[in-house]
C-alpha positions in Angstrom: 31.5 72.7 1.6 28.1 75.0 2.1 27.4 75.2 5.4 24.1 77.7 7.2 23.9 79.1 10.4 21.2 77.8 13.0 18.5 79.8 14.0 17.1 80.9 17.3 17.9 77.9 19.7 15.0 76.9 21.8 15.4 76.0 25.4 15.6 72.6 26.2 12.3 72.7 28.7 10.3 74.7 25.6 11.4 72.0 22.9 10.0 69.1 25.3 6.8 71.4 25.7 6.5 71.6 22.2 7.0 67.9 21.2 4.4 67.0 24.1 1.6 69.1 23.1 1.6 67.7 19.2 2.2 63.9 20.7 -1.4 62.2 20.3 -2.0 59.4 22.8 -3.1 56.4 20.4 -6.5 55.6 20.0 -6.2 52.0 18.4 -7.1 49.1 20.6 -6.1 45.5 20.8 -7.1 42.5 22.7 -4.8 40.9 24.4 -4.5 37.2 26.1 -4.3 37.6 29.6 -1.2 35.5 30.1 0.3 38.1 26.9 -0.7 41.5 28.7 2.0 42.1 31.5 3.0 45.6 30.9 0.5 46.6 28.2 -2.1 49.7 29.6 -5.5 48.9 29.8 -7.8 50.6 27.0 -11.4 50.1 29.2 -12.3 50.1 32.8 -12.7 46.4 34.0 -15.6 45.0 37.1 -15.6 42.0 38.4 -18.2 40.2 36.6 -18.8 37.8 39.6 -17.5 37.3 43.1 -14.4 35.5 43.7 -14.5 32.9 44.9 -18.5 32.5 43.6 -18.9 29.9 46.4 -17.9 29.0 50.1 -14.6 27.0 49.8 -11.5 26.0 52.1 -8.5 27.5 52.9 -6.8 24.6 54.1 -6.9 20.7 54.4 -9.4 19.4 56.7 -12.9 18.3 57.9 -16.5 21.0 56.8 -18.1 21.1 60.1 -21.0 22.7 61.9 -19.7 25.1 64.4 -22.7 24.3 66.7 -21.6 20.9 66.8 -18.1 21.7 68.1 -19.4 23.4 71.3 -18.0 22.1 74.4 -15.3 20.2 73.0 -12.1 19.8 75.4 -9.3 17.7 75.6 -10.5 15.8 77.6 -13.9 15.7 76.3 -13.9 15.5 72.8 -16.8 15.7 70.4 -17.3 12.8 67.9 -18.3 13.6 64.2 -19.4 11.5 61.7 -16.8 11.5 58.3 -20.2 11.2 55.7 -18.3 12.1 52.4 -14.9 14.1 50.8 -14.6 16.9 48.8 -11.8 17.6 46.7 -10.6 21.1 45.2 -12.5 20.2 41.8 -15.5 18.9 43.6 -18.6 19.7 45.4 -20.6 17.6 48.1 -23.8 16.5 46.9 -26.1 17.0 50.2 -26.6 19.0 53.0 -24.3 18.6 56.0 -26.6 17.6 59.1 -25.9 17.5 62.8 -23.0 15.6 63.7 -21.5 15.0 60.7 -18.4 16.1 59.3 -17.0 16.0 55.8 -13.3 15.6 54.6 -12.1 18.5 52.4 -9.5 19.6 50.0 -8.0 23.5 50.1 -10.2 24.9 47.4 -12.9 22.4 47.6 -16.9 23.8 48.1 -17.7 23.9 51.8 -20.8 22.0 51.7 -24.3 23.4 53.1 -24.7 23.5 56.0 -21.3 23.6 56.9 -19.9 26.9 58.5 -16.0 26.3 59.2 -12.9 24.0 58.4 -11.0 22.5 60.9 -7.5 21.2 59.8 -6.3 17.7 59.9 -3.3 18.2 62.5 -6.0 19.6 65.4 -8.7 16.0 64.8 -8.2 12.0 65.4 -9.4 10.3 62.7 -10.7 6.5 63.5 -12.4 4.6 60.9 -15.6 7.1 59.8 -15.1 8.9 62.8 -13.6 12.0 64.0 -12.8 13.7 67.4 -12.6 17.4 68.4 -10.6 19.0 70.7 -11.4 22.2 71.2 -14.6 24.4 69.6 -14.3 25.9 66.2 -15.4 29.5 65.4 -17.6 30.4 62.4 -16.0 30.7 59.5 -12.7 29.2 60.4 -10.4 28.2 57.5 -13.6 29.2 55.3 -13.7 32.1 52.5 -17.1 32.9 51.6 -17.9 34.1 48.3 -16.7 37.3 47.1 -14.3 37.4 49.9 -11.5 38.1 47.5 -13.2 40.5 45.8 -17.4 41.2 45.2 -19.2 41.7 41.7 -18.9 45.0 40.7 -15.7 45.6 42.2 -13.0 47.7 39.8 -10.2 45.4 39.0 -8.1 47.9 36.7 -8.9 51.6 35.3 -8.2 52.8 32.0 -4.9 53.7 31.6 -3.7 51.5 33.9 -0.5 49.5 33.5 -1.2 46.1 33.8 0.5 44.2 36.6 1.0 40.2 37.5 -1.8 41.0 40.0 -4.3 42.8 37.9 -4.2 40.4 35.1 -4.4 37.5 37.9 -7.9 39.3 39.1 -8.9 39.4 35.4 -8.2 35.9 35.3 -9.5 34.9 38.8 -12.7 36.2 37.3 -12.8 34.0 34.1 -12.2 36.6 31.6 -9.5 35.2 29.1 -8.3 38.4 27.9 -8.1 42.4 28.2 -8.5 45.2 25.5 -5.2 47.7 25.9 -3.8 50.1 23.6 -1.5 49.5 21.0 1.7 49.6 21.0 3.6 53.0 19.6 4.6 51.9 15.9 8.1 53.6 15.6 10.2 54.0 12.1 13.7 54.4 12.5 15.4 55.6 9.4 19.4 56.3 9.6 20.6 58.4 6.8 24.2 59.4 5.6 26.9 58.2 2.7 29.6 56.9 5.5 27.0 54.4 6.9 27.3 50.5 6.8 24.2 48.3 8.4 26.4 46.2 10.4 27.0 42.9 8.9 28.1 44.8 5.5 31.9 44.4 4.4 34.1 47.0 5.6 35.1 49.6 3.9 37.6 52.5 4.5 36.0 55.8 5.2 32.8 54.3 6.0 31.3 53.4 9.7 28.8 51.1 11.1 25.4 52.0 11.7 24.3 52.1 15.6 21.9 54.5 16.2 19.0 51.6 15.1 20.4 48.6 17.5 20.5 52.0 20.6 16.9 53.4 19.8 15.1 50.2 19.3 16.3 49.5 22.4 14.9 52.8 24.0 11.2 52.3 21.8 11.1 48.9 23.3 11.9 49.4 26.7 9.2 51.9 26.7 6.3 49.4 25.0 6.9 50.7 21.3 7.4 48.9 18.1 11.1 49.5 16.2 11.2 49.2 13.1 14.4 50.4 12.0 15.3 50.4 8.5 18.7 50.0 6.2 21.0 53.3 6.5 19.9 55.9 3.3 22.7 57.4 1.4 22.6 61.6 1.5 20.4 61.6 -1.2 17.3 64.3 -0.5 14.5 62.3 -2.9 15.2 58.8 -1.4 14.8 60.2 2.3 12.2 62.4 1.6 9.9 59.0 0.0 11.1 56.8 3.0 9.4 59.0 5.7 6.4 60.0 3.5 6.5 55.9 3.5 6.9 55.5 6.8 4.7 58.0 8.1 1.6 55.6 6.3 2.3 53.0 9.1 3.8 54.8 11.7 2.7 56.5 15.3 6.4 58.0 15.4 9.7 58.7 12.7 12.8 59.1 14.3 15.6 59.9 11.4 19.1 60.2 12.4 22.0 61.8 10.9 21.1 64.7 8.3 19.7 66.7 11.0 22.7 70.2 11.0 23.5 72.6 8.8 26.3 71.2 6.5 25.6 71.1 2.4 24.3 67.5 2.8 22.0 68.1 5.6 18.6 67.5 4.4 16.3 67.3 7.0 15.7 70.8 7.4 14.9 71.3 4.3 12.3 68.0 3.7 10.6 68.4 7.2 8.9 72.0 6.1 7.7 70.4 2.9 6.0 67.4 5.2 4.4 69.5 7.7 4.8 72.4 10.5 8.1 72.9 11.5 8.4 72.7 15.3 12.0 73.6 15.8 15.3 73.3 14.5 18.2 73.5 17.0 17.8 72.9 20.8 20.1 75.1 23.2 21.9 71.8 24.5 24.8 70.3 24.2 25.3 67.2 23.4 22.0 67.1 20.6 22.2 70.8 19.1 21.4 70.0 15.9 17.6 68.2 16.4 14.5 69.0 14.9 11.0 68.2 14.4 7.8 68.4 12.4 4.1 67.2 12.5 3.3 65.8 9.9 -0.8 65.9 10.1 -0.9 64.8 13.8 2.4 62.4 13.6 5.6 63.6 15.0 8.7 63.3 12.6 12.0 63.7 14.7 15.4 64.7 13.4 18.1 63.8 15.6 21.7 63.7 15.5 23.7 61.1 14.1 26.5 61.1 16.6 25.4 58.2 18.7 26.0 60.2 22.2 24.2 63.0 21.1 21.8 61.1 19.3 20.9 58.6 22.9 21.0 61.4 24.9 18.9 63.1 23.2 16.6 60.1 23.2 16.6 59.8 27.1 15.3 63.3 27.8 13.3 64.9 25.2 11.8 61.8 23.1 11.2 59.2 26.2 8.6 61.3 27.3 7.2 61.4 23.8 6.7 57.9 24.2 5.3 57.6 27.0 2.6 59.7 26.1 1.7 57.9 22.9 1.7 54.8 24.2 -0.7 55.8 27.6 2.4 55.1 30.6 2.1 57.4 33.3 5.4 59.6 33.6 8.4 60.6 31.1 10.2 57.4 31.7 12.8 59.0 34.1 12.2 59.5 37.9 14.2 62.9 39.5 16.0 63.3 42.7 19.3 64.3 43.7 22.5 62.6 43.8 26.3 64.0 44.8 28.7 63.9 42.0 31.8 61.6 42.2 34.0 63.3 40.0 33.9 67.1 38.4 31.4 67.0 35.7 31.9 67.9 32.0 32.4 71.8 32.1 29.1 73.5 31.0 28.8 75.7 28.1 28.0 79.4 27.7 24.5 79.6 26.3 23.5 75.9 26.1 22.2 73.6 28.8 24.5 70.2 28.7 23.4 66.7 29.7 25.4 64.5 31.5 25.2 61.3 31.7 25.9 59.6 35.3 26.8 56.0 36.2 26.3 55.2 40.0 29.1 53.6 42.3 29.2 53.6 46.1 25.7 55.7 46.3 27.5 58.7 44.4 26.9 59.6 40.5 29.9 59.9 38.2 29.8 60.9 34.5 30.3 59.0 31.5 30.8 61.8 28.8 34.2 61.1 26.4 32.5 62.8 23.3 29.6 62.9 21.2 30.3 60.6 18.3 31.6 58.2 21.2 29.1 55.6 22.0 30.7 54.4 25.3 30.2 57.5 26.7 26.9 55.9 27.7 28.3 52.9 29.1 27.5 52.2 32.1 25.4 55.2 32.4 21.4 54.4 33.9 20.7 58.4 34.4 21.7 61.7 33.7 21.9 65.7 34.8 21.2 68.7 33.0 23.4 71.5 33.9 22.1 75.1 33.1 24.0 77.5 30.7 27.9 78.6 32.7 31.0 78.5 32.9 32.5 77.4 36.1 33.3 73.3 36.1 31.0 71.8 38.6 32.9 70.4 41.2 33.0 67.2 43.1 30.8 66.5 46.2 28.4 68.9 44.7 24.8 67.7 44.9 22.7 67.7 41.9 19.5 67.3 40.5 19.9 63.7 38.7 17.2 61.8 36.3 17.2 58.2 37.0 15.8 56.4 33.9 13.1 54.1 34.7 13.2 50.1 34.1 14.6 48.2 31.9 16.7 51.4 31.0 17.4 52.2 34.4 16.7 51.1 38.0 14.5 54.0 38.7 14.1 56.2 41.2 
């Protein structure tokens, strides 16, 4: 079995760099329904095109009145209105309110002219076409004139923006029935090596069952991408070398996992350089060592491990933030702080930087790590630490700098 030594390991912090400066925001836009946008980021700068609400309405159930009529008016010497109409929320009163009179209104409905407040049902008596006051009412009581929500002109939501439940209600409030955003990442997953089976497949000694496509769609998704992960390829050089030229037609990203070492039927290091410039090959961490990456004429092909641990891992800290930055969300899709460690943490390693992956219980962070080609090393895991090159265990009670992934991965800082 041929086997070739790595090259010059680059530091976990300058392999991030590196993918990040090639990663090209995308430029294609979409529109979007309104009631279909929660999430997506907003490709334009939106203005209220009118005021909302575009004419005086009520706030609650009651009676339009003319403030000047209500002056004076006591308990024991209330003022009589005249009820000359209704209004209901999908209505508006024909005429012009004049002195003494008093029309019955629905929350929502037009305050008609004339009219400067709303006094609610529960302070009035009602008798036939009558009505009696109580007390005065101030100007613009139970009233919202127009563009009290917001005025025209007002900025709603700024490029780049992540769209929220409110922003797309102030599009909406505003009568426009959709928003132009960017598209979503498209992302090609392609799994390569002889021992895989897609799941599904009949079993078959020696072989294993594909994971790294159910994990990483998971991560693309979560962070507004497209998956489209694709049947495990055998270790055959031609047949992976077509699938990424393939993918790379119809693709923003291509993640390929397994293939990605030094071992005789390793053959991503050897097809990436014929794609486009090599980035790097091998990253001084462990678990993930054997990752590289190319661009590929302004599209970022990844090599990552095939061990699922390594493989995740790897996806949490150095290819979330790759994301991110294609698709336009602000951050790397982690949030940092500190946390103090439940348990002694795996043992770091002389000349590699190791993640860890944490779980949280009782406010402390305890790690997950049985292995590399163990996937529930990750169970249960929602962030992770990255310990610097050494020797000595880290010990319990120590406090450390943790990365808490952000939702749906994670709850966030």
């Amino acid at each position: 079995m041929e086997m070739h030594a790595f090259g010059r390991l680059l530091p976990v912090e300058a392999a991030r760099r590196r993918l990040l400066a090639a990663a090209r925001p995308i430029a294609r836009t979409e529109r979007v329904r309104v009631e279909a946008a929660f999430g997506r980021v907003a490709a334009v700068t939106y203005r209220a095109p009118r005021p909302v609400p575009s004419f005086p309405r009520a706030t609650w159930d009651g009676y339009a009145v003319r403030t000047v009529d209500t002056r004076g008016a006591r308990r024991r010497r209330p003022v009589e209105l005249r009820v000359v109409g209704e209004v209901y929320a999908e209505e508006a009163y024909p005429g012009h309110l004049g002195a003494g009179e008093a029309v019955a209104i629905a929350t929502g409905g037009a305050v008609p002219r004339g009219a400067d407040a709303v006094v609610i049902f529960e302070e009035v008596e009602r008798s036939g076409d009558r009505v009696r006051l109580f007390h005065p009412v101030t100007p613009g009581e139970r009233y919202s004139r127009p563009g009290h929500d917001f005025p025209r002109g007002q900025r709603l939501v700024r490029r780049d923006e992540v769209l929220t439940a409110t922003a797309l209600g102030t599009l909406a409030a505003c009568g426009l029935p959709s928003v132009r955003v960017y598209a979503r990442p498209v992302v090609t997953i392609l799994p390569n090596g002889n021992e895989l089976l897609a799941p599904g497949d009949r079993e078959i000694p020696g072989r294993i069952f594909e994971s790294n496509n159910a994990t990483l769609s998971a991560v693309v998704g979560a962070a507004g991408g497209v998956a489209r992960p694709l049947p495990p390829l055998p270790d055959d050089p031609r047949r992976i070398e077509s699938a990424i030229r393939r993918a790379l037609r119809s693709s923003d990203l291509v993640l390929a996992t397994g293939g990605s070492s030094v071992g005789e039927r390793d053959h991503l290091p050897r097809i990436l350089p014929r794609l486009g410039r090599l980035l790097f090959h091998g990253i001084a961490v462990r678990a993930g060592k054997p990752t590289l990456a190319a661009d590929v004429h302004g599209t970022l092909v990844i090599g990552m491990p095939g061990h699922p641990t390594s493989c995740l891992v790897n996806m949490y800290w150095l290819v979330l933030p790759v994301l991110h930055k294609l698709g336009h969300l602000p951050g790397p899709g982690w949030s940092a702080g500190t946390a103090v460690l439940g348990s002694d943490a795996v043992a770091p390693t002389p000349g590699l930087s190791t993640v860890v992956p944490l779980e949280f219980r009782d406010g402390r962070a305890f790690t997950t790590f049985r292995g590399s080609s163990v996937i529930t090393s990750l169970a249960g895991a929602t962030a992770f630490a990255m310990l610097p090159p050494g020797r000595r265990r880290v010990p319990a009670g120590t406090r450390l700098t943790v990365y808490r992934l952000d939702p749906p991965l994670g709850p966030g800082g």
